[in-house]
C-alpha positions, 0 to 999 in steps of 0.5 A: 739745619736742613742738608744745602742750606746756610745761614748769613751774617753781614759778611761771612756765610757760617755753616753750609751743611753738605752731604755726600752719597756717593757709593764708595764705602769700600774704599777709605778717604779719611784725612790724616789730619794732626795737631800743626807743630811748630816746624810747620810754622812757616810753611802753614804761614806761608799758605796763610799769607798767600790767600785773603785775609782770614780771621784770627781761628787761622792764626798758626798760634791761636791754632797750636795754643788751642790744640783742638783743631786739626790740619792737612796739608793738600793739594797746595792749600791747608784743611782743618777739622775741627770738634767743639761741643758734640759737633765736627766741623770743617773750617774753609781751607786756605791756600791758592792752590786746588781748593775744589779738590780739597773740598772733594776730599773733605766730602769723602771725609766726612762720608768716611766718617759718618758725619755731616760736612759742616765747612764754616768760615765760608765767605761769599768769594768762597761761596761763588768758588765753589 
């Protein structure tokens, strides 16, 4: 996929591959993201049932069963990383709290990182928020 474009299904936008070029390489923006755990259950649920429903890759148990995926929380809300197949990628954060600046740090993230952010789940009220 070419860098701003994204593909559509019949509800959700996929993938939106964004890339940030800012010139910070001097400094280091890298999310502390870690496996949840269990005593981070009803926190992150918490945030879950605060913000529209999601599909079931938000589940706090698909989430600890899987292992893979990684989360942050910030700035009130819940960031993900996730590594499947050779390919990174950021699930929408959840949350009612400052997504647009969660957003900013996934960018910074993935600059750090030296990947594309792909942020997948992306609905079309995610779309018009950001």
């Amino acid at each position: 996929m070419m860098p701003g474009t994204c593909q559509t299904g019949s509800r959700l936008v996929f993938t939106v591959d964004l890339w940030y070029t800012a010139c910070t390489k001097d400094v280091i923006f890298m999310i502390d993201f870690q496996k949840l755990t269990l005593s981070q259950r009803e926190e992150y649920n918490k945030i879950l049932f605060s913000c529209p429903p999601r599909g079931c890759e938000y589940s706090f148990a698909n989430l600890v069963l899987w292992g893979i995926q990684k989360a942050a929380f910030l700035h009130g809300c819940v960031a993900f990383f996730s590594h499947f197949y050779g390919r990174s990628v950021y699930p929408y954060p959840i949350g009612n709290g400052d997504r647009r600046a969660v957003i900013e740090e996934i960018l910074k993230d993935a600059q750090e990182r030296g990947i594309p952010c792909r942020i997948t789940g992306i609905t079309d009220a995610d779309r018009e928020e950001l």
